[in-house]
N, C-alpha and C positions, 0 to 999 in steps of 0.2 A: 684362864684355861679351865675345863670344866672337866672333873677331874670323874664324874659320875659316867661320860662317854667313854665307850670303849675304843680306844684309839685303833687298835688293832684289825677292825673290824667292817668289811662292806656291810652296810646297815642298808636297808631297800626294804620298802612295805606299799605296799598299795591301797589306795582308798576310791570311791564311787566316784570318777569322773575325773581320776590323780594319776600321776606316772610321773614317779623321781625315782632317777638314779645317777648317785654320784659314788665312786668309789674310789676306796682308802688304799692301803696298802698292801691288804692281803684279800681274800673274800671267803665271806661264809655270809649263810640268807639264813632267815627264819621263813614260817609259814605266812601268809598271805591273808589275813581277812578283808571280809567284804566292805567292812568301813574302821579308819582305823582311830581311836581313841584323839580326841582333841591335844592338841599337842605333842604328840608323839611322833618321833623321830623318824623321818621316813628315808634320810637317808643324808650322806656327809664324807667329806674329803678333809681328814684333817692332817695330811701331808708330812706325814713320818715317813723319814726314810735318809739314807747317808747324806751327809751333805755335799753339796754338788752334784744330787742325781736329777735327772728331769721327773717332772710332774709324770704322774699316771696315765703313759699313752695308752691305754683301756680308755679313759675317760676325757685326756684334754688335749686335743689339737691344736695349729697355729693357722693365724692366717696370715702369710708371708707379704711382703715387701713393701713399694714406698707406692707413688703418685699421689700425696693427700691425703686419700681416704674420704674424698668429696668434703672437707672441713680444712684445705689446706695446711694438713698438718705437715713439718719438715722428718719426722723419724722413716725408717725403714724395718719392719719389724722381722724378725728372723725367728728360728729356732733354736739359736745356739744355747746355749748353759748361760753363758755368759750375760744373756739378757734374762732366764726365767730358769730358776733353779729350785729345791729344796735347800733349806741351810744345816740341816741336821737335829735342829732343836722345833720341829713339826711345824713348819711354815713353809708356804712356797714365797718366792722373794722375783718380783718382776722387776731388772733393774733398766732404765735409760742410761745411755751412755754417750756422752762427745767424743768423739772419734779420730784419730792423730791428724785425720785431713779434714776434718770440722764438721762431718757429716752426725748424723745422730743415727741410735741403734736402739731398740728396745722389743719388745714380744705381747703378742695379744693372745690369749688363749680362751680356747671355747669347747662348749660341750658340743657344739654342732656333728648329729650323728652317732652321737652315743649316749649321752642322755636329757632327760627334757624334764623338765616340771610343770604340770597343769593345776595351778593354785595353792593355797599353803603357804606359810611363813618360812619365804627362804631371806637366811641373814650370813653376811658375813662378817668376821673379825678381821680389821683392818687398819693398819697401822698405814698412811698415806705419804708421798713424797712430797718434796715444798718444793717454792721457788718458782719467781716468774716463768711464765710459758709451761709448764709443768701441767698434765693435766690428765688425771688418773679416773677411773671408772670401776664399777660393779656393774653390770645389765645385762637385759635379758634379750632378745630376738625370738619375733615368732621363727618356727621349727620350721615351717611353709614358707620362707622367705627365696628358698632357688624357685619355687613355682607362680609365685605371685609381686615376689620384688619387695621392696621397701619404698612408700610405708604404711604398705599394704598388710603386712607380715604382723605388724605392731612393733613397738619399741618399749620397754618397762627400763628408766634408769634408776637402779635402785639407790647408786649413791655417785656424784662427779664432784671433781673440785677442780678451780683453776686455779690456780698459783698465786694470783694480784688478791686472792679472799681466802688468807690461809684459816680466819675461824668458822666459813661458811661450808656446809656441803648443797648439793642441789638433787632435790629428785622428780623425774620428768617423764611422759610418755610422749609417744611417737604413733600417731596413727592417720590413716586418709582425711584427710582435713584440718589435721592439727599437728603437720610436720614441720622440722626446722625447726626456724627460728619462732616460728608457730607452736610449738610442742606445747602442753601442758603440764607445769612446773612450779613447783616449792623452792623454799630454801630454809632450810637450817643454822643457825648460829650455836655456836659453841658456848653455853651457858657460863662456861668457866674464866669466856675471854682469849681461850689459849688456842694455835692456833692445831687444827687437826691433828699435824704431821706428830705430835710429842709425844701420840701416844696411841696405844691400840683404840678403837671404837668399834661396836657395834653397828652395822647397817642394812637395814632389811626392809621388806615390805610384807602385807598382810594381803594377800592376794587371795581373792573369794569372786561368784562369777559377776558380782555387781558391782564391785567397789576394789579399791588397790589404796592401800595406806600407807603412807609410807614412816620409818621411827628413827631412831638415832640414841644409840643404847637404853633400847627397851621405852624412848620416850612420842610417843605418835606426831607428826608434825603436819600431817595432811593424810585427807582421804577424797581421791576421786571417785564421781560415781560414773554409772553411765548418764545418768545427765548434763552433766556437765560434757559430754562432748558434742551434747545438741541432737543436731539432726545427723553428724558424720557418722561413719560406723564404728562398735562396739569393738576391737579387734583381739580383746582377752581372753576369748573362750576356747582356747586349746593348745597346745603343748608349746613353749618356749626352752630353748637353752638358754647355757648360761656365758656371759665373755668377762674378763678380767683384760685391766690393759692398762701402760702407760704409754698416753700420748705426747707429744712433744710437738709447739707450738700450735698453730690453727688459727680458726676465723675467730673463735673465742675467747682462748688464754693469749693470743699474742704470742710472740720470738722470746725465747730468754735473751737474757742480756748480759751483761758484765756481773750482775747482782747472783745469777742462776750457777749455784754449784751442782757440778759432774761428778759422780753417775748419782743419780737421787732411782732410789728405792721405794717399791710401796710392798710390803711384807703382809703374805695374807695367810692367817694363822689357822681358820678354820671356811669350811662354805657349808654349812646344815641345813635342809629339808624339813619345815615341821608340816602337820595334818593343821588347820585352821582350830584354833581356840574355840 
């Protein structure tokens, strides 16, 4: 925990060619300049407030129910509490659930519609759930994705895990020519051997209008450029939200099994905004 941020506090600033906003528990602004200092905080959700209340509907939506999700996945995602809460000690906590007639239950939340980010070091603090079929995300969605569709929109994953590579995280994009299973993607191993879930991490990217890097507590483990997508189109250069989610099986992670404990949690402690280094 970073005890130098003001918890209390909607933090929002704007920079030449940037628009973040995420917001906390209460709100107050500062003034606005015209470019804002490298690294500086342009804005953050660090999720105070009682616990068992829902996230800041100012700031974070759901997107409701089951059929897949075009990735075959078996949950159905809701907005109950029950699946995406505050815990009281400044985390929001997205839980999956098995269900008494064996269906699955969990929540995906996004900024879609109230706030966007256009470039800048956005990271979050992220403590991830385990266990086969399990399979938890940070990522972004162009903001133009109801007018143009996906994956047209763009896709920025800033961090996924599947359950069967509990010390690996993956970071990936999504754009016309390099969707799916096609996407262009890293992987991350856990330097320490241990397997994500043990403990908070770090997960962000350095997003600038040529290149997208992506790190793993503060450490860089890829950068795309726009060459690298060829001759496809470039699809980074304007306003993305943001989604947080736990999914449950798919084309990727597989079914849990007999192995997979109920309800597995991914607890996300903070989401910050910075201006680009």
């Amino acid at each position: 925990m970073d005890d130098r941020i003001d918890r209390r506090r909607f933090m929002t600033a704007g920079i030449a060619g940037t628009t973040a906003a995420l917001v906390g528990t209460s709100i107050a602004s500062r003034s606005t300049p015209a470019v804002a200092a490298a690294g500086t905080l342009l804005a953050a959700d660090e999720f105070d407030g009682p616990a068992g209340s829902a996230p800041n509907s100012a700031v974070w939506r759901y997107d409701l129910g089951a059929g897949g999700w075009g990735n075959g996945e078996l949950q159905t995602y809701t907005d109950s509490r029950r699946n995406a809460a505050l815990d009281g000690a400044g985390n929001l906590v997205i839980t999956a659930r098995r269900e008494a007639d064996g269906s699955f239950t969990s929540a995906r939340l996004k900024t879609e519609g109230t706030s966007t980010a256009q470039y800048g070091r956005i990271e979050a603090r992220i403590r991830i759930p385990r266990g086969q079929g399990i399979w938890p995300a940070f990522w972004m969605l162009g903001a133009d994705i109801g007018s143009v569709g996906w994956p047209a929109c763009g896709e920025i994953d800033v961090m996924e895990n599947v359950g069967y590579e509990p010390t690996v995280v993956h970071g990936t994009v999504h754009g016309p020519g390099y969707s799916g299973a096609q996407g262009i993607s890293a992987a991350s191993t856990n330097p320490t051997g241990a397997p994500f879930a043990d403990d908070f991490h770090v997960f962000g990217v350095d997003w600038r209008p040529d290149s997208i890097t992506w790190s793993v507590d503060g450490t860089a483990y890829r950068t795309l450029t726009r060459a690298d997508v060829g001759a496809n189109p470039w699809v980074f250069d304007k306003p993305f939200f943001v989604v947080l989610n736990v999914a449950v099986g798919g084309s990727w992670p597989g079914s849990p099994d007999a192995s997979t404990p109920f309800p597995q949690q991914m607890t996300v402690d903070w989401v910050r905004v910075f201006a680009n280094a």
